[in-house]
RODRENLUM-323129 format. One line per 5 residues: number of its first residue (from 1); their letters; for each residue x, y, z of C-alpha. Coordinates in Angstrom, 2 decimals, always signed. Example, Ala and Ser with C-alpha at 12.3 -4.5 7.8 and 13.67 -1.06 7.14 Angstrom:
REM residues 2
1 = AS = +12.30 -4.50 +7.80 | +13.67 -1.06 +7.14
This chain:
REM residues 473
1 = XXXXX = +41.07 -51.78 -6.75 | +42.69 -55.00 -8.33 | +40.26 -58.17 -7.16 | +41.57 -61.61 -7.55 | +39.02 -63.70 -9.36
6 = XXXXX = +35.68 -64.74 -7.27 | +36.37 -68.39 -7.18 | +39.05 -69.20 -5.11 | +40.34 -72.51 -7.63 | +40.28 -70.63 -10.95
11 = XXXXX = +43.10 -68.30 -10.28 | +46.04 -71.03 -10.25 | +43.70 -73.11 -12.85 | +44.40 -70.95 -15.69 | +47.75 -70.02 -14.61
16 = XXXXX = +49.09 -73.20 -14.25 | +47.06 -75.56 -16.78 | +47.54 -79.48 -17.81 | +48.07 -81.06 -21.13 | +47.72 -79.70 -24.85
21 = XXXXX = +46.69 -75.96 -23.00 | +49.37 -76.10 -20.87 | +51.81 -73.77 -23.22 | +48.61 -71.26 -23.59 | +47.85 -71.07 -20.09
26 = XXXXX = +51.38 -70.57 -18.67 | +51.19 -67.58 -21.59 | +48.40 -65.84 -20.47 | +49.42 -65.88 -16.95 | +52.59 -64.27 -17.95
31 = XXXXX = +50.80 -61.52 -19.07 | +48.60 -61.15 -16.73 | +51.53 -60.47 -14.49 | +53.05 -57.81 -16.95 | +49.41 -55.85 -16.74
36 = XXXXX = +50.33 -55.15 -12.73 | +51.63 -51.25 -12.65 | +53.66 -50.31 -8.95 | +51.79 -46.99 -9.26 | +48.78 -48.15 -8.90
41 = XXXXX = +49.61 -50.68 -6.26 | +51.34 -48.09 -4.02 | +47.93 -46.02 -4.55 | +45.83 -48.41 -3.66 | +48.16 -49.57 -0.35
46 = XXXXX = +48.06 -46.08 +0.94 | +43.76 -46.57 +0.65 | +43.65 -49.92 +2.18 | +40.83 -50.86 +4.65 | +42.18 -54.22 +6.01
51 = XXXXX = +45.07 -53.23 +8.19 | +47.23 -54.91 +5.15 | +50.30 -52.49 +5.93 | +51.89 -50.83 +8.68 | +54.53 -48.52 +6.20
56 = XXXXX = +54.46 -47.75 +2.23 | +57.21 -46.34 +0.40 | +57.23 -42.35 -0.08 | +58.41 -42.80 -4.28 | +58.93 -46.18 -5.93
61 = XXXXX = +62.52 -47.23 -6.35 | +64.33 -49.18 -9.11 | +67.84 -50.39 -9.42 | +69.82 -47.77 -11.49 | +71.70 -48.81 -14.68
66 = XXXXX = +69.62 -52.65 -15.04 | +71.41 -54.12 -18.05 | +68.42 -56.66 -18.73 | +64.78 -57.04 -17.52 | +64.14 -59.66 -14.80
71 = XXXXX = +61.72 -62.17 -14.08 | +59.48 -60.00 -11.91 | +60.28 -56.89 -13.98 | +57.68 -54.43 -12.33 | +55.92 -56.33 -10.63
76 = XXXXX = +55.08 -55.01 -6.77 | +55.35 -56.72 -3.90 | +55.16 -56.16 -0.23 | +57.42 -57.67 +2.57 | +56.12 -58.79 +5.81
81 = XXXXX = +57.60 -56.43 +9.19 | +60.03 -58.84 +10.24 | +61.76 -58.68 +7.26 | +64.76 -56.49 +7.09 | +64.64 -52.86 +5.25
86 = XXXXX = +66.88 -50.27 +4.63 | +64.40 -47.54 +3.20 | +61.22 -48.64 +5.52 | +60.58 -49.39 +9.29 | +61.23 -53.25 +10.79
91 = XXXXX = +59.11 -53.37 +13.71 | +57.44 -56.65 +13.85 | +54.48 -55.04 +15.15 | +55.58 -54.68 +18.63 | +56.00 -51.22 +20.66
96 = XXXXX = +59.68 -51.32 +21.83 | +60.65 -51.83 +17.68 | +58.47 -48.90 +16.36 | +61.16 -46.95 +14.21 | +63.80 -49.26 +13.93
101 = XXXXX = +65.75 -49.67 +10.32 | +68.41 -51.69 +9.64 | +71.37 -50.99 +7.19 | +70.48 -53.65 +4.37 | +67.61 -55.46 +3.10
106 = XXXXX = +66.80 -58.61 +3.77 | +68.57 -61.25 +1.09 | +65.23 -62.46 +0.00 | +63.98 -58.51 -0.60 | +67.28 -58.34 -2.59
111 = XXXXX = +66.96 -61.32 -4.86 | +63.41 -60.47 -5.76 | +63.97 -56.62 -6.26 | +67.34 -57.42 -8.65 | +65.03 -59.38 -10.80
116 = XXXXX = +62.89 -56.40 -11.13 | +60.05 -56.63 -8.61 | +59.24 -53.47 -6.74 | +58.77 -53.28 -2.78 | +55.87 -51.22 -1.82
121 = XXXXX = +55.08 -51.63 +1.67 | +56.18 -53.72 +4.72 | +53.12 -56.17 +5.33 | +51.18 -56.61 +9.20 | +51.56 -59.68 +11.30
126 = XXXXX = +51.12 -61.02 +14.31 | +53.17 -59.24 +17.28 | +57.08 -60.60 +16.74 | +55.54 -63.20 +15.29 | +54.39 -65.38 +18.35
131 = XXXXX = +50.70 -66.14 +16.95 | +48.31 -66.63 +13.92 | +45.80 -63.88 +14.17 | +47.54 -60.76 +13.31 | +45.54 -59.22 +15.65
136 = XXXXX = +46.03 -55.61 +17.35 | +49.78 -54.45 +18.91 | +51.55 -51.66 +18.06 | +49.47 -51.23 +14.59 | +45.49 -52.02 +14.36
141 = XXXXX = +44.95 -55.54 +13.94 | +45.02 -56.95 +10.46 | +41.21 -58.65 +9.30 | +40.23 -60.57 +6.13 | +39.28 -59.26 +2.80
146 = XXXXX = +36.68 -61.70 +2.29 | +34.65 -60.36 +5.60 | +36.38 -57.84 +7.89 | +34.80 -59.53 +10.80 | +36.94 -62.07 +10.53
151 = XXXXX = +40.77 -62.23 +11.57 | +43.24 -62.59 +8.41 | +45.50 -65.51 +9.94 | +48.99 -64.74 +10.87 | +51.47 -64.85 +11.52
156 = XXXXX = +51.89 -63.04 +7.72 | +48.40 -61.56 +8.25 | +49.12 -58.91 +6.22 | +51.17 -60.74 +3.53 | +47.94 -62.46 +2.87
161 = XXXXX = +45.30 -59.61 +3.09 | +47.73 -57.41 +0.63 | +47.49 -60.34 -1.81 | +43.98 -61.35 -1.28 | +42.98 -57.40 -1.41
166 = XXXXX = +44.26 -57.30 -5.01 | +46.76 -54.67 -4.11 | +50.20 -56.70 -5.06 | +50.20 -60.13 -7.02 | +52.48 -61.43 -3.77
171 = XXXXX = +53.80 -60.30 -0.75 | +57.13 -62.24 +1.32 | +56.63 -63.49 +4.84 | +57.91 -66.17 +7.28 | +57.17 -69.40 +8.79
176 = XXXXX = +58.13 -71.22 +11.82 | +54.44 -73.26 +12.33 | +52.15 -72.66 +9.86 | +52.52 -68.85 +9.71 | +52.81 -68.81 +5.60
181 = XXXXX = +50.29 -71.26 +5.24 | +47.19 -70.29 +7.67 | +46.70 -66.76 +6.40 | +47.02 -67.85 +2.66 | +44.06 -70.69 +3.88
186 = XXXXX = +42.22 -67.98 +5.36 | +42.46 -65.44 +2.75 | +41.72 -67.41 -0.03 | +45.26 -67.44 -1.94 | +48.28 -69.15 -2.71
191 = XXXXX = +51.51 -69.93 -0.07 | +54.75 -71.71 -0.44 | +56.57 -72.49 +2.65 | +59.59 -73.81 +1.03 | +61.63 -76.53 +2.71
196 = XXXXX = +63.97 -74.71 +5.86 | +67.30 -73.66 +4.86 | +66.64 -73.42 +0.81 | +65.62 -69.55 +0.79 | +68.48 -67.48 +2.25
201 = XXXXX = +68.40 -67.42 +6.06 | +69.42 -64.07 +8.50 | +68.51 -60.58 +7.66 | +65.13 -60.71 +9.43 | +63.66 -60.30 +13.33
206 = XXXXX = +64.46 -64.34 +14.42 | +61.95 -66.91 +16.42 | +63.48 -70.55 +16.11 | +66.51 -70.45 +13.35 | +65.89 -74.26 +13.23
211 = XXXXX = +62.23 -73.97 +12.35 | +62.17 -70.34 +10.50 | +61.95 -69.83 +6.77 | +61.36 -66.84 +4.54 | +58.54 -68.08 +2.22
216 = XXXXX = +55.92 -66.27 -0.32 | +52.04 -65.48 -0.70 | +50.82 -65.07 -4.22 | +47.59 -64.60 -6.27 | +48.38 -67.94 -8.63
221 = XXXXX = +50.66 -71.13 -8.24 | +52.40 -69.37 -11.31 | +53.50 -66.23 -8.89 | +54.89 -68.78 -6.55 | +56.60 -70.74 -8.94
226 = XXXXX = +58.29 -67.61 -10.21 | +59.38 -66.07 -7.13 | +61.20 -69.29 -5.87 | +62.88 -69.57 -8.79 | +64.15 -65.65 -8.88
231 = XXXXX = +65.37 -66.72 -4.83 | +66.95 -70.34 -5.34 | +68.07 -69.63 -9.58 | +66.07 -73.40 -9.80 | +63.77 -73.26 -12.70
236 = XXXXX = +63.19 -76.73 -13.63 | +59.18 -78.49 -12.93 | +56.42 -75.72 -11.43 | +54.04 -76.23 -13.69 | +51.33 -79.20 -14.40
241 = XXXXX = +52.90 -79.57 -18.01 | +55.88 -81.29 -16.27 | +53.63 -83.58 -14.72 | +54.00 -87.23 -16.28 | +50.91 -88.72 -17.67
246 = XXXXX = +51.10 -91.65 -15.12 | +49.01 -91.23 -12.02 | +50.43 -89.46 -9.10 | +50.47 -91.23 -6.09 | +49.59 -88.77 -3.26
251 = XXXXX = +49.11 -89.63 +0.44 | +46.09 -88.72 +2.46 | +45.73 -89.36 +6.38 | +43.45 -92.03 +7.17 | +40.36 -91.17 +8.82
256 = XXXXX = +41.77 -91.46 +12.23 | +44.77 -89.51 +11.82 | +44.92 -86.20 +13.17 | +44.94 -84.52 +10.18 | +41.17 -85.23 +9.60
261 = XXXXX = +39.51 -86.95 +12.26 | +38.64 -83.51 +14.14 | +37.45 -81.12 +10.86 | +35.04 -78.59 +11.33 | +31.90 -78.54 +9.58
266 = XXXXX = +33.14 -75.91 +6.48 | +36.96 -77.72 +6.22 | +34.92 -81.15 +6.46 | +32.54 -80.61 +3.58 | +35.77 -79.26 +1.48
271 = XXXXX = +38.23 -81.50 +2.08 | +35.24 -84.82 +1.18 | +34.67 -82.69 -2.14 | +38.57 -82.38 -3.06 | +39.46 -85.81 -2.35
276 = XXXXX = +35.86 -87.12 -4.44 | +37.17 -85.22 -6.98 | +40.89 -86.54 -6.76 | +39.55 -90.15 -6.55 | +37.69 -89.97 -9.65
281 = XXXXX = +40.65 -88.63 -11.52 | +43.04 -91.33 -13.73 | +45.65 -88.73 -13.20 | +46.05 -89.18 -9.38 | +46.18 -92.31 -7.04
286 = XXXXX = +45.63 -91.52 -3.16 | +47.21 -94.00 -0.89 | +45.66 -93.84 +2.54 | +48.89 -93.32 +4.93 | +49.57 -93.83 +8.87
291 = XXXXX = +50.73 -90.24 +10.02 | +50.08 -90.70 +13.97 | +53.76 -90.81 +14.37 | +53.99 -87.66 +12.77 | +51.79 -85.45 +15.65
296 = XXXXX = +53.76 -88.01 +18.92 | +56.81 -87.49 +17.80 | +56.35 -83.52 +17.36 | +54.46 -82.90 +20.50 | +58.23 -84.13 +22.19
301 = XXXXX = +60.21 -81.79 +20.11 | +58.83 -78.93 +18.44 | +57.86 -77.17 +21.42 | +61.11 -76.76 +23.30 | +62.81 -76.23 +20.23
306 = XXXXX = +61.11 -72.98 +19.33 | +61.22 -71.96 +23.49 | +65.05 -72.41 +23.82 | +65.66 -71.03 +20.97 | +63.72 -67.78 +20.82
311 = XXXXX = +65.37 -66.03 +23.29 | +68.89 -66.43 +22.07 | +67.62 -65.51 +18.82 | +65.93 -62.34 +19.48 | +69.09 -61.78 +21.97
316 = XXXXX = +71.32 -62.01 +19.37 | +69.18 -60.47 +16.39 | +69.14 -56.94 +19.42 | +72.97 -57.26 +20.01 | +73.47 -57.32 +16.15
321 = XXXXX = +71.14 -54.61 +14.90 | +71.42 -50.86 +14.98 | +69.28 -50.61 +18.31 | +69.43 -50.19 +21.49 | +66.26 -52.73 +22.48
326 = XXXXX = +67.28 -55.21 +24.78 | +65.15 -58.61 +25.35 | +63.97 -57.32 +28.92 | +62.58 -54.26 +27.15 | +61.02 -56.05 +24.39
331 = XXXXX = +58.83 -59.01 +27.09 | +58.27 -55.34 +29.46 | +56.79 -53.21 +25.88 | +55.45 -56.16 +24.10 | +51.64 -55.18 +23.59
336 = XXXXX = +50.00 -58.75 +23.70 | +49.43 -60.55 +26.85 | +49.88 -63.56 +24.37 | +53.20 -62.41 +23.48 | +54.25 -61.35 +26.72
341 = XXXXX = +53.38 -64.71 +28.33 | +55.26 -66.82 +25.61 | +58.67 -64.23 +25.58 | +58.48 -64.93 +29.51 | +58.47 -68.93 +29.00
346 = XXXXX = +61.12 -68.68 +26.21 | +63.29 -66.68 +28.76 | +62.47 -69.13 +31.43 | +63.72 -72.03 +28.73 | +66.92 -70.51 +27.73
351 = XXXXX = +69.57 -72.59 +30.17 | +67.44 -76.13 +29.14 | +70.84 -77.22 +27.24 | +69.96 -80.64 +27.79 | +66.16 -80.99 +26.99
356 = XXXXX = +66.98 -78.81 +23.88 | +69.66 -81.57 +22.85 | +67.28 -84.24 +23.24 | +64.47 -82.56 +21.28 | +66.58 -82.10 +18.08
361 = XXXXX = +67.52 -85.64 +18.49 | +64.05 -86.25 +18.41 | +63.42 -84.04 +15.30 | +65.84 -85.57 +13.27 | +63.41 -89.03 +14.05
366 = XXXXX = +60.52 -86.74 +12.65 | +62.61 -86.57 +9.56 | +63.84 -90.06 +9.14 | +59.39 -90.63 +10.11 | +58.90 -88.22 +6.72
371 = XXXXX = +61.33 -90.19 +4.65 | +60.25 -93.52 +5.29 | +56.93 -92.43 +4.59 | +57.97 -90.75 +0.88 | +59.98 -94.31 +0.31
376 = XXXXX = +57.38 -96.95 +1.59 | +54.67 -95.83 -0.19 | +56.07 -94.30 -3.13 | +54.43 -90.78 -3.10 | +55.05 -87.26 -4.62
381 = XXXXX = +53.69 -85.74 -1.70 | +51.16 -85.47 +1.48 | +47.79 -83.83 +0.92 | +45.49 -82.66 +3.92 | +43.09 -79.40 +5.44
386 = XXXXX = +45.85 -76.71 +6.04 | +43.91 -75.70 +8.76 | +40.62 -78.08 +10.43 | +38.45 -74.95 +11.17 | +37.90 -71.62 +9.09
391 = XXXXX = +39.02 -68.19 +10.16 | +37.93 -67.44 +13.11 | +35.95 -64.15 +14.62 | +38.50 -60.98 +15.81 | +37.45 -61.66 +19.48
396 = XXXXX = +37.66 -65.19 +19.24 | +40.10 -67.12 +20.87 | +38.55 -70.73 +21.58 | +37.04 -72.95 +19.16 | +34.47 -75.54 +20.41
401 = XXXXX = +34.41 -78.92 +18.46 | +31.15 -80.60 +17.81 | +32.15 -82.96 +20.31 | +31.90 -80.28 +23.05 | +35.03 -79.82 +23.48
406 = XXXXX = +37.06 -76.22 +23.37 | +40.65 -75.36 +22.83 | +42.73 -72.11 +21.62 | +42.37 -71.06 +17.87 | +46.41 -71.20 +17.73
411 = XXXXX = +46.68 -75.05 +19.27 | +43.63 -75.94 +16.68 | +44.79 -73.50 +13.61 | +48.50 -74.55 +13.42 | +47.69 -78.30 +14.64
416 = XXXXX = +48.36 -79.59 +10.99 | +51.26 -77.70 +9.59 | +53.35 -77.96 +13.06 | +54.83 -81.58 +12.04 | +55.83 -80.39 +8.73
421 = XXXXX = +57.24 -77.17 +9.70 | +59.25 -78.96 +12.73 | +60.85 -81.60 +10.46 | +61.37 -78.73 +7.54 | +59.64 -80.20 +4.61
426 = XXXXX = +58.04 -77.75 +1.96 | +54.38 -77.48 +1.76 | +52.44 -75.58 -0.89 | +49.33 -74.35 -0.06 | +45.91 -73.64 -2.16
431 = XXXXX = +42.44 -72.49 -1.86 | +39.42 -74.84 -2.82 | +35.98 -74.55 -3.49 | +34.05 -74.59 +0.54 | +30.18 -76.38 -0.32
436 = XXXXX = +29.19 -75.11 +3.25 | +29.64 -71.21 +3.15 | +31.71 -68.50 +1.99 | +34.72 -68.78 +4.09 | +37.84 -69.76 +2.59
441 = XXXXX = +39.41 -73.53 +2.86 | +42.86 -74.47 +2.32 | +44.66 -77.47 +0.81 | +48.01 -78.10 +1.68 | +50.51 -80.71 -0.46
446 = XXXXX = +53.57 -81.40 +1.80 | +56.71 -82.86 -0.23 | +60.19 -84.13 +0.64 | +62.72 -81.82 +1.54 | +64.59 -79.66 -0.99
451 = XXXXX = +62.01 -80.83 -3.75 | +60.18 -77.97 -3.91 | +60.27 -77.43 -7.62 | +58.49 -80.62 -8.17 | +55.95 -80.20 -5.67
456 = XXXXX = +54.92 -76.69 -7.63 | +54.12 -78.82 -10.50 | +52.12 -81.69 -8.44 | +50.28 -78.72 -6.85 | +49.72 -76.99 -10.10
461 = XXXXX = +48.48 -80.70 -11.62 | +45.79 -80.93 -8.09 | +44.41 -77.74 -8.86 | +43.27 -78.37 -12.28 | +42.11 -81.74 -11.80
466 = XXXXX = +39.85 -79.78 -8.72 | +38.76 -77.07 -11.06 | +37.80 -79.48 -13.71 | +35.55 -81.27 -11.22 | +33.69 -77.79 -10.08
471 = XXX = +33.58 -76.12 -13.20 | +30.06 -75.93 -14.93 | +29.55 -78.88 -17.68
């Protein structure tokens, strides 16, 4: 089996590298990506121990009659069960969906496999999407390559254990709060949520169609980089080499905000390390920024707008697709009391026209919040913990702060990305070096809408400044 390299900064360090090496680097990763055989990777998914997959492909397929190699010629991948597919299953993990296939693939699954890539397998994840642990429903739950007694994140469990497994170099999956960016924390690897609306939209099993966005787990920022540019055809920026020599101004919370005030003891001792490491750096300036606006104005909006919405979106998704499956059938067969309870309140929501209304007047404040913030202080992007606490036990389904007080893994794990993913800005995630124990810790840089491109490049820039500062001397 393919491992991805021990330490979890060194993979996107020498794929995406600053200055004179920069040229070398980006060289080296390319071939490392050409040494990745779908064989192999279709072997090793049909022998995987993590609950990475709930359906592999019987015999690889390629496109007939391909005039010119792509981008991601050969490469395998793996799409998350949400995902529309033609030749496998889209279940979304839940009971009432178990063989269900739709009559095309999903337009992300198309863009990637015309430039070459190869799909494998469809990925596990949280039940319909409605959590972060990827835990058990109508396929075993999914747990963490690092230490199977620990859950994988979710909602794109899977995506993330099939990429942190060594098995594909990236995996698709979706996001409406965090569910791209948790697992990648969790697992150790790379995510891009990319701002809402610039991947192609429909073809998959819906939650919130305001808040939803296809988005990517990969092995290196390099992987990342290249699949968004297959999907949106932008290939300018990505990499640290387009980084100007000038110092980039990057916002961090101040210690009050939110963001940081409430870290647990492993994301604590990370996140003081990265931004040490970033402070002592003449490549990057970080200007301490206000962001309590950011959770206020959230907790009035983002909320309703994912409960109104989910019902006519699954409604319409049933109505649409070759299936029988009605809503009622799939809150009666859903196998998660979580999911049940949450497909019940969205129901419940549907006919609350106006308080809907009101709370995407309110997002579009969140925006105008996020684009004041970008002006007034003249950053390239937002830097904080993706997540304040670790991955969390199988069972578990508090978490107790050191101040004594508990709340629910999914209010504490998605607690930092749910602003973001609300007002639809892009946020790039990476793993960094945890001084308290083994368990992954992720980093997550948050740019302005629709500048995703650039933010690859600032991420790519962070990395090696952090793997300069932990790398023996």
């Amino acid at each position: 089996m393919r491992i991805i390299d021990a330490h979890p900064i060194a993979i996107g360090a020498r794929g995406m590298a600053l200055g004179e090496n920069s040229h070398r680097t980006l060289h080296e990763a390319e071939l490392r990506l050409a040494s990745w055989n779908a064989s192999d990777a279709l072997s090793q998914a049909k022998r995987d121990r993590f609950g990475s997959f709930v359906a592999v492909v019987d015999e690889l397929h390629r496109p007939l009659n391909k005039a010119s190699r792509g981008l991601l010629e050969g490469l395998p991948f793996a799409a998350k069960d949400n995902l529309n597919t033609a030749r496998l299953p889209t279940t979304a993990n839940t009971p009432s969906l178990l063989g269900h296939y739709s009559n095309a693939d999903n337009p992300v699954i198309q863009r990637v496999s015309e430039a070459g890539a190869v799909l494998i397998a469809k990925t596990n994840m949280h039940e319909l999407a409605l959590g972060i642990t990827s835990g058990a429903a109508a396929f075993p739950a999914t747990t963490n390559p690092s230490d199977p007694s620990l859950v994988a994140g979710g909602s794109s469990g899977g995506s993330a254990a099939a990429v942190a497994s060594g098995i594909v170099p990236f995996a698709l999956g979706t996001d409406t709060g965090g569910s791209i960016s948790i697992p990648a924390a969790w697992c150790g690897v790379y995510g891009l949520r990319p701002t809402t609306g610039r991947w192609p939209g429909g073809g998959l099993i819906p939650l919130s169609p305001t808040r939803d966005t296809v988005g990517v787990i990969a092995a290196s920022l390099h992987t990342l980089a290249a699949v968004d540019a297959v999907v949106t055809q932008e290939h300018g920026h990505s990499s640290a080499a387009n980084v100007p020599m000038s110092p980039l101004r990057i916002g961090v919370p101040k210690s009050t905000s939110p963001y940081v005030s409430d870290l647990s003891e492993n994301v604590a001792g990370a996140w003081a390390m990265a931004v040490e490491a970033l402070s002592s750096s003449a490549r990057v300036e970080l200007i301490p920024v206000d962001t309590h606006e950011f959770h206020e104005i959230e907790g009035q909006c983002g909320q309703e707008i994912e409960l109104y919405e989910i019902s006519h979106a699954l409604t319409r998704y049933l109505e649409n697709a070759p299936t029988s499956v009605t809503y009622a059938r799939l809150c009666d067969e859903a196998a998660r009391e979580d999911v049940k309870t949450l497909l019940a309140e969205a129901f419940q929501f549907r006919n609350r026209h106006d308080e809907y209304r009101r709370a995407r007047r309110i997002r579009e404040q969140l925006q105008g919040r996020y684009e004041a913030l970008f002006r007034e202080h003249n950053i390239c992007s937002m830097l904080y913990p993706t997540t304040p606490i670790t991955a969390p036990a199988l069972a578990q389904e508090t978490f107790t702060y050191e101040r004594g007080a508990r709340e629910a893994v999914f209010e504490v794990g998605t607690s930092n990305l749910n602003p973001g993913s609300v007002a639809g800005q892009p946020v790039v995630t990476v793993p960094i070096a945890n001084p308290v124990s083994p368990k992954h810790v992720g980093l997550s840089l948050e740019g302005q809408r629709n500048d995703d491109r650039w933010l690859l490049a600032v991420a790519a820039a962070v990395v090696e400044i952090l793997a300069l500062a932990v790398s023996p001397r």
